[in-house]
C-alpha positions in Angstrom: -70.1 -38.4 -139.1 -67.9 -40.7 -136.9 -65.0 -42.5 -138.7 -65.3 -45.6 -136.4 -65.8 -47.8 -139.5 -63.4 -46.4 -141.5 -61.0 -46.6 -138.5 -61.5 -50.5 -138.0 -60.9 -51.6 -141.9 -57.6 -49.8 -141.3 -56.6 -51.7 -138.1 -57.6 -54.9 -140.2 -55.5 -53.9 -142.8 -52.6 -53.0 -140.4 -52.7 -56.4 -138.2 -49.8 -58.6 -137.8 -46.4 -57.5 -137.6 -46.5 -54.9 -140.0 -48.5 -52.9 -137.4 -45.4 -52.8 -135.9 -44.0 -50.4 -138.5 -47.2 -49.1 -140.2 -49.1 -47.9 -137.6 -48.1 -44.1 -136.3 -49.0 -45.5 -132.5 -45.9 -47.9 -132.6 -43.6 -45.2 -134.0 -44.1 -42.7 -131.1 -43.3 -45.6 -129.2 -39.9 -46.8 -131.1 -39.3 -42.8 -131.0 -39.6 -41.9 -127.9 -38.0 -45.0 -126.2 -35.3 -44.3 -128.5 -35.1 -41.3 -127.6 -34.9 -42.0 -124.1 -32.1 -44.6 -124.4 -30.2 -41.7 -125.9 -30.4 -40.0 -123.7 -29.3 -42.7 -121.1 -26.3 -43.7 -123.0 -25.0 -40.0 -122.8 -25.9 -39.8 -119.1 -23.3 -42.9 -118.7 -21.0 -41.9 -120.7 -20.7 -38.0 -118.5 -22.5 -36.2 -121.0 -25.8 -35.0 -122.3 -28.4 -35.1 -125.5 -29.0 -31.4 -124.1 -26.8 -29.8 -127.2 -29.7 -31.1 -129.8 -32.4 -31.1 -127.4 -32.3 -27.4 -127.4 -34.6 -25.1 -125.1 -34.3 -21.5 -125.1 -33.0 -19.6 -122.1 -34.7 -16.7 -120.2 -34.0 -13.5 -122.2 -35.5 -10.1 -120.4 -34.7 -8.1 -123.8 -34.1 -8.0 -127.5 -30.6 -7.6 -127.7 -30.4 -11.1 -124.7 -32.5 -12.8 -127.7 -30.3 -11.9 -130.4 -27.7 -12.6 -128.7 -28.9 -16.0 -127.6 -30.1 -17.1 -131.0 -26.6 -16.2 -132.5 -24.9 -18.7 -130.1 -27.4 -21.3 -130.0 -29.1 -20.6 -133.8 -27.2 -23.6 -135.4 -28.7 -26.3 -132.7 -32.3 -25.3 -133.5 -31.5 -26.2 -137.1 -30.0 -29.4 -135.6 -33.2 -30.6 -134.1 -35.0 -29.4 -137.4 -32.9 -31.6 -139.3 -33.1 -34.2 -136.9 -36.8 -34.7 -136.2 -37.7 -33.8 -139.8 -35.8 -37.3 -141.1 -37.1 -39.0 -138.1 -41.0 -37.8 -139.0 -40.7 -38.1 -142.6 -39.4 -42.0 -142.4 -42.6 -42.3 -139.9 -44.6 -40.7 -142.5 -42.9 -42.7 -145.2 -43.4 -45.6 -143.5 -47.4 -45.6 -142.6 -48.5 -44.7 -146.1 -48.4 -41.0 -146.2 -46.3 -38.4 -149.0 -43.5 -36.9 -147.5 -43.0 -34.4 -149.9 -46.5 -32.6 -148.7 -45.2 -33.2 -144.9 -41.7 -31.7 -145.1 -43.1 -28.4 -146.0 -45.8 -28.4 -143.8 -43.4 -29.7 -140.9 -40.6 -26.8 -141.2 -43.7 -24.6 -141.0 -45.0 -25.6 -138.0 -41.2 -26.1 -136.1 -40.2 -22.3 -136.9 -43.9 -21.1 -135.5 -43.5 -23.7 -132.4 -40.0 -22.0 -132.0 -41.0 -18.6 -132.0 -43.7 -20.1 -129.6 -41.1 -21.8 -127.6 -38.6 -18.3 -127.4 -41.6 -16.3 -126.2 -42.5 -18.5 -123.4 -38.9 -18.0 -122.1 -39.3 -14.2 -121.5 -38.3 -13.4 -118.4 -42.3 -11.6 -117.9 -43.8 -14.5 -119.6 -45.2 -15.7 -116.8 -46.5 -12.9 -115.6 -48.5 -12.7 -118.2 -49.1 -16.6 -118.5 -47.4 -16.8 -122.1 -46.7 -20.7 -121.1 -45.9 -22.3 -124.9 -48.4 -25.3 -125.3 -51.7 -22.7 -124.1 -49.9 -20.2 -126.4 -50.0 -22.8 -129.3 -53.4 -23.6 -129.1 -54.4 -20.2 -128.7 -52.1 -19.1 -131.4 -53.4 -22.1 -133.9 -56.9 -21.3 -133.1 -56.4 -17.5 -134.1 -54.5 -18.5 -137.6 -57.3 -21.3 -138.3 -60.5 -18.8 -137.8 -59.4 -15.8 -138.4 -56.7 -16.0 -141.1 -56.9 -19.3 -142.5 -54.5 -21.2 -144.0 -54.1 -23.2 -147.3 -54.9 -27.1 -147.0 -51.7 -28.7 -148.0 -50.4 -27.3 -144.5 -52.6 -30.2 -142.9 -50.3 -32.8 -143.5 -47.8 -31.3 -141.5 -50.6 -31.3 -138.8 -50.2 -34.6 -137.4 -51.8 -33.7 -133.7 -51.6 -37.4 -132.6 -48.4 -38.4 -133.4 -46.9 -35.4 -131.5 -49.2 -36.1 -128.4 -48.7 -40.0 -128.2 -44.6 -39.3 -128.7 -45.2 -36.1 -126.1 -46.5 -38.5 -123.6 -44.0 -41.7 -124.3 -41.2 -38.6 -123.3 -43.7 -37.7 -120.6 -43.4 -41.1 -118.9 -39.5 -40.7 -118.9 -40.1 -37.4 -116.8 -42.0 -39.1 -114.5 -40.2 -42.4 -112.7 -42.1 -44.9 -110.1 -39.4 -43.7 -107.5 -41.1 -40.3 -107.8 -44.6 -41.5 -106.4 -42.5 -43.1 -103.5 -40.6 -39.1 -103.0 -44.8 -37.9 -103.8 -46.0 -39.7 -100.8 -49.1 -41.2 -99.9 -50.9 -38.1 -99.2 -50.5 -36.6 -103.1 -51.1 -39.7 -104.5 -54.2 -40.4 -102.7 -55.5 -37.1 -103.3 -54.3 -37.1 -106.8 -56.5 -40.3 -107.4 -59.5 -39.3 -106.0 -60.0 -35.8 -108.2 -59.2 -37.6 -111.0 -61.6 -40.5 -110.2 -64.9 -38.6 -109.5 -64.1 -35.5 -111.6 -63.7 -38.1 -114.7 -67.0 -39.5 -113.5 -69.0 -36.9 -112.4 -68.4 -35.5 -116.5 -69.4 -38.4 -117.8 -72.1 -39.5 -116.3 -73.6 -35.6 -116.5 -72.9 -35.7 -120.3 -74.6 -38.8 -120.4 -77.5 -38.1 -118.9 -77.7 -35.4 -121.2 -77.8 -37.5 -123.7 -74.3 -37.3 -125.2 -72.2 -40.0 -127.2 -70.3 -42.4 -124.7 -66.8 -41.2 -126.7 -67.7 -37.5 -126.4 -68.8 -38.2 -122.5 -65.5 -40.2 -122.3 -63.1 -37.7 -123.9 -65.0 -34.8 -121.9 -64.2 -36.7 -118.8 -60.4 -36.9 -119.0 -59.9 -34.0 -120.3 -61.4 -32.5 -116.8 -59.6 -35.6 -114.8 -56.2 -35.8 -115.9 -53.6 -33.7 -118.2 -56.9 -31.4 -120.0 -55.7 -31.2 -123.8 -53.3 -34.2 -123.9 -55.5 -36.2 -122.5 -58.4 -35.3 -124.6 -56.5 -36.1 -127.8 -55.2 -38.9 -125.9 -58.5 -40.4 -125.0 -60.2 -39.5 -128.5 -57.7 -41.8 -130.0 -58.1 -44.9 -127.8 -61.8 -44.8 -128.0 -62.1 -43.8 -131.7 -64.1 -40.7 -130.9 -65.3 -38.3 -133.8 -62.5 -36.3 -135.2 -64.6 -32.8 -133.1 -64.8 -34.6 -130.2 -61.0 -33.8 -128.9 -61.6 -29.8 -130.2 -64.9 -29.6 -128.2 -63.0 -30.9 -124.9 -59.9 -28.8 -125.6 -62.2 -25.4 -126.1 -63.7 -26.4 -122.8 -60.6 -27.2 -120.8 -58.8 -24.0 -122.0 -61.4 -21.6 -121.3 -61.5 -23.2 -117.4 -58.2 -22.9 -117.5 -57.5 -19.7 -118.0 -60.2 -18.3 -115.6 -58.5 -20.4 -113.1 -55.0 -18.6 -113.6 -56.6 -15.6 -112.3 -59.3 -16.7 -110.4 -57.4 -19.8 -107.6 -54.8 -17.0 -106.8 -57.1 -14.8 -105.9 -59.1 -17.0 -104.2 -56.3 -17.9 -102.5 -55.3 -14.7 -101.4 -58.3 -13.6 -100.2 -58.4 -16.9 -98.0 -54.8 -16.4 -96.7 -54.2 -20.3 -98.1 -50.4 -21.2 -97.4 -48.3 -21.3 -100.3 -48.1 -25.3 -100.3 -51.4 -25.3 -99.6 -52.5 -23.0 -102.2 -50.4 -25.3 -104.8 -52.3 -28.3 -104.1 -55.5 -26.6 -105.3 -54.5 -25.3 -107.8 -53.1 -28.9 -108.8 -56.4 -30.4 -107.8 -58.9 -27.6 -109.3 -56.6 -26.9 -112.6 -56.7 -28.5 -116.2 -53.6 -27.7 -117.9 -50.2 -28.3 -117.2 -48.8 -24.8 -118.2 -51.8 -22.9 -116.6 -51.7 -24.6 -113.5 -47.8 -24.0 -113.3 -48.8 -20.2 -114.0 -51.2 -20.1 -111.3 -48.8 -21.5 -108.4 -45.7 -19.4 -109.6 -48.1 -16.0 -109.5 -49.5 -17.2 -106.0 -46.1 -19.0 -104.8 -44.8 -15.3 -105.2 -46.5 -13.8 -102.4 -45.3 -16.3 -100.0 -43.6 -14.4 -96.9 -45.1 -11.4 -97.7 -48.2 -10.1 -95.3 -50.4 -13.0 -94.0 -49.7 -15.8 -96.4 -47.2 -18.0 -95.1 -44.6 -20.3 -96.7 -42.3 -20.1 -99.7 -42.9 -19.6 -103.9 -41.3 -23.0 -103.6 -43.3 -24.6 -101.4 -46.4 -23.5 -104.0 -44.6 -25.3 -106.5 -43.4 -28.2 -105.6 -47.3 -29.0 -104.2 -48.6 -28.6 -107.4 -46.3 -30.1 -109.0 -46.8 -33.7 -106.8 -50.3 -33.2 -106.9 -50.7 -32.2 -111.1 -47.8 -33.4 -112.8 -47.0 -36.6 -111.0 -50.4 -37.4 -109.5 -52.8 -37.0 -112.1 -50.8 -37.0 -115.6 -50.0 -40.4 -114.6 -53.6 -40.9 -114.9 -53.1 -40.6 -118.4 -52.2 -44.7 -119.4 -54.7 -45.7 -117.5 -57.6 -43.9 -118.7 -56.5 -44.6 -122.3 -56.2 -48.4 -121.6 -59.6 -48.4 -119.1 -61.9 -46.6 -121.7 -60.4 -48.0 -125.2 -61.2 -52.3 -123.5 -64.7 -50.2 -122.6 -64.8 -49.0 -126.2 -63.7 -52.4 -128.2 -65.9 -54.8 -125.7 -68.7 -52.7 -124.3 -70.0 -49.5 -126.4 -68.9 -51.3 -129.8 -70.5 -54.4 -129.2 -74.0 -52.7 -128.3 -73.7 -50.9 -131.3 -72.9 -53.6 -133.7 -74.8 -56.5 -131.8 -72.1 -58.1 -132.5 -69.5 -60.7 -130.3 -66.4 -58.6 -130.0 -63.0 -60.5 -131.5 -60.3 -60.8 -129.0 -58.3 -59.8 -131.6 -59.6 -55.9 -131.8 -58.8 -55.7 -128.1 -55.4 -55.7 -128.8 -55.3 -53.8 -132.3 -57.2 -50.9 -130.9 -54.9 -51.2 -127.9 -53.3 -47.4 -127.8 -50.2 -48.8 -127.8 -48.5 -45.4 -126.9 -49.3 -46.5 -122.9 -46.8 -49.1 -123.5 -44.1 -46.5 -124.4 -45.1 -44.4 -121.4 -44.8 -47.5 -119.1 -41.6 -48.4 -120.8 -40.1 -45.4 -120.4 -40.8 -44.4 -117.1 -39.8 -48.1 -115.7 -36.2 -47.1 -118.0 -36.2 -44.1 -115.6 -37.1 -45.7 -112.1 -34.1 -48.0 -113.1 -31.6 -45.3 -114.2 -32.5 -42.8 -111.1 -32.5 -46.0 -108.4 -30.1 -45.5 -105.4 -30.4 -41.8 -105.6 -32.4 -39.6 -103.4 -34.6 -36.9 -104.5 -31.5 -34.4 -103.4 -29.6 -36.1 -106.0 -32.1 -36.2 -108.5 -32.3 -32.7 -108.9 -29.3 -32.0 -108.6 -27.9 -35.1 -111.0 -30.0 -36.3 -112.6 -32.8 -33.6 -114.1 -30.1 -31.3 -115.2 -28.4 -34.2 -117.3 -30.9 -36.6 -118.0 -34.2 -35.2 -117.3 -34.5 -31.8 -118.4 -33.2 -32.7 -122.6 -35.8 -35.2 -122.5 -38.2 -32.9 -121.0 -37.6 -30.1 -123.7 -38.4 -32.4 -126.6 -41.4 -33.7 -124.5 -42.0 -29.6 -124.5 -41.4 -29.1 -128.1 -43.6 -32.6 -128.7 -46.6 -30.9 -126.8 -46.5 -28.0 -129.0 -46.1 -29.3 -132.2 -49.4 -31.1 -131.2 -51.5 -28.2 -129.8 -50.3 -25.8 -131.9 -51.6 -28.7 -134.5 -55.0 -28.8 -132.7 -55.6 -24.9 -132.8 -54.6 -24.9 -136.3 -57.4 -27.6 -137.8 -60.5 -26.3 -135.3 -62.9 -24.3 -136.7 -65.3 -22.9 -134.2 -68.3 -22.9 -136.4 -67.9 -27.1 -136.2 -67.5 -26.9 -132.4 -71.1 -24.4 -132.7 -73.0 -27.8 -133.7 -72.5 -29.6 -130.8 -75.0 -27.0 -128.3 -74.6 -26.2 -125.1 -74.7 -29.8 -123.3 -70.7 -30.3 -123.7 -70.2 -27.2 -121.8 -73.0 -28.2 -118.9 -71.3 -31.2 -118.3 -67.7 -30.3 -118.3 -69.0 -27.3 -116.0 -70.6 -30.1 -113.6 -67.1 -31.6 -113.1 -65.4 -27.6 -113.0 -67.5 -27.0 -109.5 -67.0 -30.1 -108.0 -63.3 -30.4 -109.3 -63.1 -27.2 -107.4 -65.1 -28.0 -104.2 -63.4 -31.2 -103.5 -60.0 -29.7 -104.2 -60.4 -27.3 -101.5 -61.6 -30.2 -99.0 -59.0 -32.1 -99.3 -56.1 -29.4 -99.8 -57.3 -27.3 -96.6 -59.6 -29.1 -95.0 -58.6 -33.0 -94.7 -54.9 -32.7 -95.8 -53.9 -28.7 -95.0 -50.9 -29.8 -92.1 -49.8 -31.9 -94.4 -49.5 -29.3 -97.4 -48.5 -26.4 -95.3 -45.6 -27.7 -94.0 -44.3 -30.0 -97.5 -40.7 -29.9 -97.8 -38.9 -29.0 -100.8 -35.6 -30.0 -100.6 
C-alpha cells in the first residue's frame, strides 16, 4: 500500500525552518556541500582531504592487500569515525535512535569496505567486480538467501546515502566539463535520455501501471539506472517496491550488456571511441558501463578495431557520466512538480497548495547544483590538460571516493531490504516496459554513435 499519505502529514509536520534541520533531504545537502568546501579549502591551502577520504589501491595478491591495509588500516577507521558522528547527529537530528543506527552503520561500512577492497583487484574488472553492482548483488544474496535480523534496518538508510552520493556527484561533474564534452555528447546524451525515459513510461502506462512506478521505471532506463530510480522514487513519493522493481530491472540489462555491447562490438569492428559511445548510450549503470568500455577499449590496436582503450573510455565517459547523470536533477525536479500538481491533484480532486510544491521539492538537486557551480568556479581558467592533471588528483578524486563509498552504502542498502517474493507481485508488465525502452535505448544508440555521429567518435581526442 502506498505511503503517499503518511508521507505528506510528515512534510506538514516538518515545514518551516525546522525542515531545514529535520528533514534527511537537507542534511545530504549541508553534508555534502560541506564536504565539498573541505575539500576546496585544502586544495588552496596545497593539500588534500585524500588522507580521510580513503580508497583502496590496486592489489594483484594477498600479501599487496595485507600489506596495503597495514599502512592505510588506521585511515579506514578514520572515515568510520568520521561519517559515523556525522550520520548519527543526522539521525539524531530527524527523529530517529542512534543507538539502533550505530550498530547497524559499522555493519554496513566494514561489508561496503570489503566491497570497496575487492573492486580494487587488479582482475576485478575482468571479471566486472565494480563495487556499487557488487553491493547490490551482494545485499540481494544476504537479504533472500541468508536473512538478516531487523534491527540491522536502521542502519539501512538507502536514501540518505543516494541523495548525499549525488550532492558529491554534482562536485565531480562541473559546467566547464559540458563545454570540454562538446556539443556532439551532450546532444546525444539528451536525446537517449529523453525518448528512452519516455518510451518506458508511456509503455508502462499503457499497460496500465501507476504513473510513479511508470516514472521511476523511466529514469532508471534514462539516466544513472539505480541512483536514479531511488532518486526518482523519492521525488515522486513512489511505493517503497517501486525503486527495487526498477533496480532488479536495470541490473539484469545491465549485466547482459557487459558481455553482450563488446561483443557486438567486436563482431562489427566498431572503433574504440565509437564503441564507448554505445555503450554509454545503450548502458544503465555507471560501474557496468565502465566495465564494458575498459573490456572492449582493450582490444583497441589489435586486429581490425582501430583506436586506443583510451579513446573507449573517455567516449563513454562524456556520453554516461557527464551526459546523462546530469540528467539526474532534472528528472527529479520535472516529475516531483508533475507529482505535487498533476497526478496528486487528480487523485485527491483537490487544488494543489503552492506550499507542497516546495516541501516535496527533493531538495538534494539543490546540493547537486550547488556543488557543481562550487566546482565550475574552483576549476575556471584551467584547461582540461590541467584538470586532470591538477585538479582530479587533488580535489576531484577524494571527493569522488566518498561519492564511491556514498553509492555503496546505498545499494548495498537497497540489496539488503529487497525481498524478491515482494518484487513477484508486481507481474510481468514492469519488465515489458523497461524492455520497450532496452531495444530502443539500444537501436538509437547505435544510430547516432555509428551512424549520424561515428567521425566524430572515432577520431575524439583524449588528452
Amino acid at each position: 500500500m502506498s505511503t503517499n499519505n503518511t508521507e505528506i502529514a510528515d512534510t506538514n509536520k516538518t515545514s518551516g525552518w525546522s525542515e531545514f534541520w529535520s528533514k534527511e533531504d537537507w542534511w545530504a545537502v549541508w553534508l555534502g556541500l560541506g564536504i565539498v568546501i573541505l575539500a576546496y579549502v585544502f586544495y588552496l591551502s596545497g593539500s588534500s582531504i585524500s588522507w580521510i577520504a580513503v580508497a583502496p589501491a590496486k592489489w594483484s595478491n594477498f600479501s599487496q592487500l595485507a600489506t596495503q591495509l597495514s599502512t592505510t588500516g588506521i585511515r579506514y577507521l578514520a572515515l568510520l569515525g568520521a561519517l559515523l558522528i556525522l550520520f548519527t547527529i543526522v539521525i539524531k537530528f530527524i527523529g530517529q535512535k542512534p543507538k539502533e543506527f550505530i550498530p547497524a552503520f559499522i555493519f554496513i561500512f566494514i561489508l561496503s569496505a570489503i566491497i570497496y577492497i575487492l573492486g580494487n583487484w587488479d582482475q576485478a574488472s575482468h571479471y566486472n567486480l565494480e563495487p556499487p553492482l557488487v553491493a547490490l548483488v551482494i545485499g540481494l544474496l544476504i537479504s533472500n538467501v541468508i536473512g538478516l535480523p531487523r534491527w540491522l534496518d536502521a542502519g539501512f538508510r538507502v536514501e540518505f546515502y543516494i541523495k548525499l552520493g549525488i550532492v558529491l556527484l554534482g562536485a565531480t561533474l562541473p559546467f566547464t566539463l559540458i563545454i570540454w564534452a562538446g556539443p556532439v555528447a551532450i546532444l546525444q546524451a539528451s536525446i537517449v535520455s529523453l525518448v528512452t525515459f519516455f518510451v518506458i513510461f508511456l509503455t508502462a502506462r499503457k499497460l496500465g501501471l501507476d504513473h510513479r512506478l511508470a516514472a521511476v521505471l523511466g529514469a532508471g532506463g534514462a539516466v544513472c539506472g539505480v541512483s536514479a530510480s531511488i532518486a526518482v522514487g523519492g521525488a515522486v513519493r513512489a511505493k517503497k517496491e517501486d525503486p527495487p522493481i526498477a533496480i532488479t530491472l536495470v541490473v539484469l540489462w545491465a549485466i547482459i550488456f557487459i558481455f553482450l555491447l563488446p561483443l557486438i562490438s567486436r563482431v562489427l569492428e566498431l572503433p574504440t571511441g565509437v564503441a564507448g559511445a554505445w555503450i554509454g548510450t545503450s548502458e544503465f549503470a555507471d560501474a557496468a558501463g565502465l566495465a564494458a568500455a575498459q573490456s572492449y577499449g582493450g582490444l583497441g590496436g589489435h586486429g581490425a578495431i582501430a583506436g586506443t582503450a583510451d579513446q573507449a573510455l573517455a567516449s563513454y565517459t562524456l556520453i554516461k557520466v557527464i551526459g546523462r547523470d546530469i540528467w539526474i536533477g532534472i528528472w527529479s525536479f520535472v516529475l516531483a512538480l508533475v507529482a505535487v500538481t498533476v497526478w496528486e491533484r487528480n487523485e485527491t480532486n483537490s487544488k494543489v497548495e503552492v506550499s507542497q510544491i516546495w516541501l516535496r521539492f527533493p531538495k538534494f538537486v539543490f546540493g547537486f547544483l550547488i556543488a557543481s557551480i562550487l566546482t565550475t568556479l574552483i576549476v575556471h581558467g584551467n584547461s582540461l590538460a590541467d584538470y586532470n592533471k591538477i585538479v582530479k588528483p587533488s580535489l576531484i578524486a577524494p571527493i569522488t571516493a566518498l561519492r564511491t563509498w556514498a553509492f555503496t552504502f546505498s545499494f548495498l542498502s537497497i540489496g539488503l531490504t529487497t525481498r524478491f517474493r515482494e518484487l513477484a507481485n508486481a507481474g510481468i508488465k514492469p519488465f515489458i516496459a523497461f524492455t520497450a525502452g532496452v531495444l530502443v535505448n539500444v537501436v538509437l544508440g547505435y544510430v547516432l554513435s555509428v551512424i549520424v555521429f561515428g567521425h566524430y567518435w572515432s577520431t575524439i581526442v583524449t588528452h
